[in-house]
C-alpha positions as CSV (number, residue, x, y, z in Angstrom):
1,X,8.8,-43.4,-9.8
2,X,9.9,-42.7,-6.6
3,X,7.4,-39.6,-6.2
4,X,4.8,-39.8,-3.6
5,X,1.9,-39.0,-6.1
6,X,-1.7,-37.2,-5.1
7,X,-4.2,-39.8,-4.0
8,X,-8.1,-40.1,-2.6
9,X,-7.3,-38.4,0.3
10,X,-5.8,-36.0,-1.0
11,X,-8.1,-35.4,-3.5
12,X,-10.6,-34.9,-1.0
13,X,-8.6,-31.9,1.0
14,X,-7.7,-30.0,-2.2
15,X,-11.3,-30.3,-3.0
16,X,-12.9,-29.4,0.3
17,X,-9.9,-26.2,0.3
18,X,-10.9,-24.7,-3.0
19,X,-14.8,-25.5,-1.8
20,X,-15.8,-28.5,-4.1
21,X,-17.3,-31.6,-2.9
22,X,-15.9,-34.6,-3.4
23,X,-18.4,-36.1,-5.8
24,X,-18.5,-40.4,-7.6
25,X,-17.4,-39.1,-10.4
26,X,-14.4,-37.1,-9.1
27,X,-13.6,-40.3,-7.1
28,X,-13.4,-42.5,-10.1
29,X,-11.8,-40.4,-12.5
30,X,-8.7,-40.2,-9.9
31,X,-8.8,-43.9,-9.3
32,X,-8.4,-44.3,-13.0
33,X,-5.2,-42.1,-12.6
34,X,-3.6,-43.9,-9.7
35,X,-4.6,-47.3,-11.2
36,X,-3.2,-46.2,-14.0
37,X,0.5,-44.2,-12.9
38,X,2.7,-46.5,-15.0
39,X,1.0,-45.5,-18.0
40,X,-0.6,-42.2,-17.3
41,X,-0.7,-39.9,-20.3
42,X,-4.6,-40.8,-20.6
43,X,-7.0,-38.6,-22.8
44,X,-10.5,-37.5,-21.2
45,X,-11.2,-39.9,-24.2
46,X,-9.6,-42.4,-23.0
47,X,-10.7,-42.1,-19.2
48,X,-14.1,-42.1,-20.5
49,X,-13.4,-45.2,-22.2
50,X,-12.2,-46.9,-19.3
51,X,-15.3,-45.5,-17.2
52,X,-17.4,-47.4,-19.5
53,X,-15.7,-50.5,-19.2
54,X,-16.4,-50.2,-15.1
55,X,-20.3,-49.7,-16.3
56,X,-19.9,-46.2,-15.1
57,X,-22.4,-43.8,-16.9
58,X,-21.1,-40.5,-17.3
59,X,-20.9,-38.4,-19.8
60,X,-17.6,-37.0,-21.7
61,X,-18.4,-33.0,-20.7
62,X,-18.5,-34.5,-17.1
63,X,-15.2,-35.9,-18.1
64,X,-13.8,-33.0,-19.8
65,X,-15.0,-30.8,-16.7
66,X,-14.1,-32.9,-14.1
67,X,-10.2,-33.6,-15.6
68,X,-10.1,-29.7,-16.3
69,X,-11.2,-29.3,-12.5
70,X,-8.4,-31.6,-11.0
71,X,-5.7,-29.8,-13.6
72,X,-6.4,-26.7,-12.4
73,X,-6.5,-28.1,-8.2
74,X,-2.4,-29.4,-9.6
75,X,-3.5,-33.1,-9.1
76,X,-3.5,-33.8,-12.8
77,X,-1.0,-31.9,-15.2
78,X,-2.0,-30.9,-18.6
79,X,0.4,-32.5,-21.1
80,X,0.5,-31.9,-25.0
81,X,2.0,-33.9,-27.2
82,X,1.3,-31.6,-30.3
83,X,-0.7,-34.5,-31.8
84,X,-3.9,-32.3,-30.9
85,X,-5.0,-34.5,-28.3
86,X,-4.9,-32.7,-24.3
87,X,-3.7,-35.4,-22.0
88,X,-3.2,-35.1,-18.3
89,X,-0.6,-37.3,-15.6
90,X,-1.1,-37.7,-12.6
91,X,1.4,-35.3,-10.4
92,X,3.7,-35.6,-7.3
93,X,2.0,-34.2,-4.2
94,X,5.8,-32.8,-3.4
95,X,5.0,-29.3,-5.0
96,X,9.1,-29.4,-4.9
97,X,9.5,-32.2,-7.7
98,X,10.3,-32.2,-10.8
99,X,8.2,-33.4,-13.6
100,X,9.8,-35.8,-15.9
101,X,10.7,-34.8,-19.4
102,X,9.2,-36.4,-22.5
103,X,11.0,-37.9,-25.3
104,X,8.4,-38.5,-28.2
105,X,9.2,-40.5,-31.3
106,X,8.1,-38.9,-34.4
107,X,7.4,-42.6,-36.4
108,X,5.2,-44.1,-33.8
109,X,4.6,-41.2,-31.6
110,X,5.7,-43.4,-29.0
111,X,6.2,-41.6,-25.9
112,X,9.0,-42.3,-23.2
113,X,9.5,-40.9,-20.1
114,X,12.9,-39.4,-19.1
115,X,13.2,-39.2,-14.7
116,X,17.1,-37.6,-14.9
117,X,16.3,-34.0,-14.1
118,X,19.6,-32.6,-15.9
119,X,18.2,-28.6,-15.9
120,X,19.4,-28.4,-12.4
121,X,22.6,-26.4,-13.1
122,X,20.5,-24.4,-15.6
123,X,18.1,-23.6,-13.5
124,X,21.0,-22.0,-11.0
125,X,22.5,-20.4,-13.6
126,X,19.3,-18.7,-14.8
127,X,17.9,-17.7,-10.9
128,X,21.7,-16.2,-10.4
129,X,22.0,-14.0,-13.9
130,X,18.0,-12.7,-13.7
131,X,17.5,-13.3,-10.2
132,X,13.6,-15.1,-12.0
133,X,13.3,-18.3,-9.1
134,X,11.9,-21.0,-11.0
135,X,9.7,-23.9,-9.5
136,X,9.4,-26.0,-12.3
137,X,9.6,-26.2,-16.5
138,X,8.8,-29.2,-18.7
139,X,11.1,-30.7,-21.3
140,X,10.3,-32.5,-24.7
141,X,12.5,-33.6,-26.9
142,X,11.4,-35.4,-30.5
143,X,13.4,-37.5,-32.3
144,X,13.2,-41.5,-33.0
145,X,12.9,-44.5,-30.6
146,X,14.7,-47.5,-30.7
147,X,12.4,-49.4,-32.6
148,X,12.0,-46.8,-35.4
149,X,15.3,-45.2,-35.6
150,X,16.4,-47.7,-37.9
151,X,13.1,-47.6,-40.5
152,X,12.8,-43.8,-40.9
């Protein structure tokens, strides 16, 4: 992805704005995120997870609170997959990007990541009929990958 996406510093001024402090665990939960951009649908489950690996020692509600936190600041978006499992990405610090749209394969639950924004004319059509100015939306489609389309 092109995107410039959020990072420490960052982090830091969205914090100190909304009158947090940046705190270790703050820190590390982001660096998981930007360590992890290429494959960042990750689960507070799953950040935990990787926090243990480091022989980091905090607990899942500090997780849960602290990804909650950063979703709600607009450096993580909240993404659901309806497989009842909250995961979050990692945004663009360009408030004036797209997010990508989701195709989700309903065998493997495989999830793929489309970048072609192809709402764009939508978009115009909807702002010029309702005069509503829209600044983002989020697109999933479901269906089958490659790799299962075949097997169904």
């Amino acid at each position: 992805m092109g995107d410039k996406f959020f990072n420490l510093k960052d982090l830091r001024g969205k914090l100190s704005e909304n009158h947090y402090k940046m705190t270790p665990q703050r820190k590390e939960i982001l660096q998981i995120f930007i360590e992890n951009k290429n494959d960042h649908h990750l689960s507070a489950e799953e950040v935990y997870e990787i926090l243990k690996t480091k022989d980091f020692d905090f607990g899942l509600a500090t997780v849960y609170r602290n990804v909650e936190l950063l979703s709600s600041l607009g450096i993580l978006s909240r993404v659901n997959f309806d497989d009842g499992r909250t995961r979050y990405e990692l945004n663009s610090a360009d408030p004036r990007t797209h997010q990508h749209h989701h195709l989700i394969c309903l065998k493997c639950r495989k999830i793929i990541e489309f970048e072609e924004d192809l709402l764009e004319n939508l978009e115009k059509v909807i702002n010029e009929k309702s005069g509503f100015d829209i600044v983002n939306h989020e697109v999933k489609f479901y269906g089958y990958c490659s790799d299962c389309k075949g097997t169904k």
